[in-house]
N, C-alpha and C positions, 0 to 999 in steps of 0.2 A: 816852574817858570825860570828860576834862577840855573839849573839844571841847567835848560835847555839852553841858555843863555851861554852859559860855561862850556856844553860841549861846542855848541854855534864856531864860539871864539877858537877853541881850541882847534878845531877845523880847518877857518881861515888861516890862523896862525900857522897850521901845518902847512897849507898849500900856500900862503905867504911864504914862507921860509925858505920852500925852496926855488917859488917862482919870481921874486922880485929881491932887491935892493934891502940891506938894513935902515933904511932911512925911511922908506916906505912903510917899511913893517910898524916903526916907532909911530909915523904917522898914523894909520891903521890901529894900533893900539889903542894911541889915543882917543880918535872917534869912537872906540869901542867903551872908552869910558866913559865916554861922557855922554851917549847914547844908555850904557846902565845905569847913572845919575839920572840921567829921562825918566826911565825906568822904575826908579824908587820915587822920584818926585809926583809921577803921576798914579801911582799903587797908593802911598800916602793918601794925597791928594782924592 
């Protein structure tokens, strides 16, 4: 799960990278984290 999650990211992150803005990407980051805090919270849970 976490796997997939990591390649997921690294993914967008590639084709972020080269298709948008660094501000965008930072924002995109972020939802990515706090989407895998979702993530843990409800596997916990």
């Amino acid at each position: 799960m976490i796997a997939h999650l990591l390649l997921y990211s690294n993914k967008v992150f590639y084709i972020s990278h080269r298709s948008f803005p660094c501000k965008f990407l930072f924002l995109l980051l972020f939802l990515c984290q706090t989407n895998i805090q979702q993530v843990k919270i409800y596997s916990v849970a």
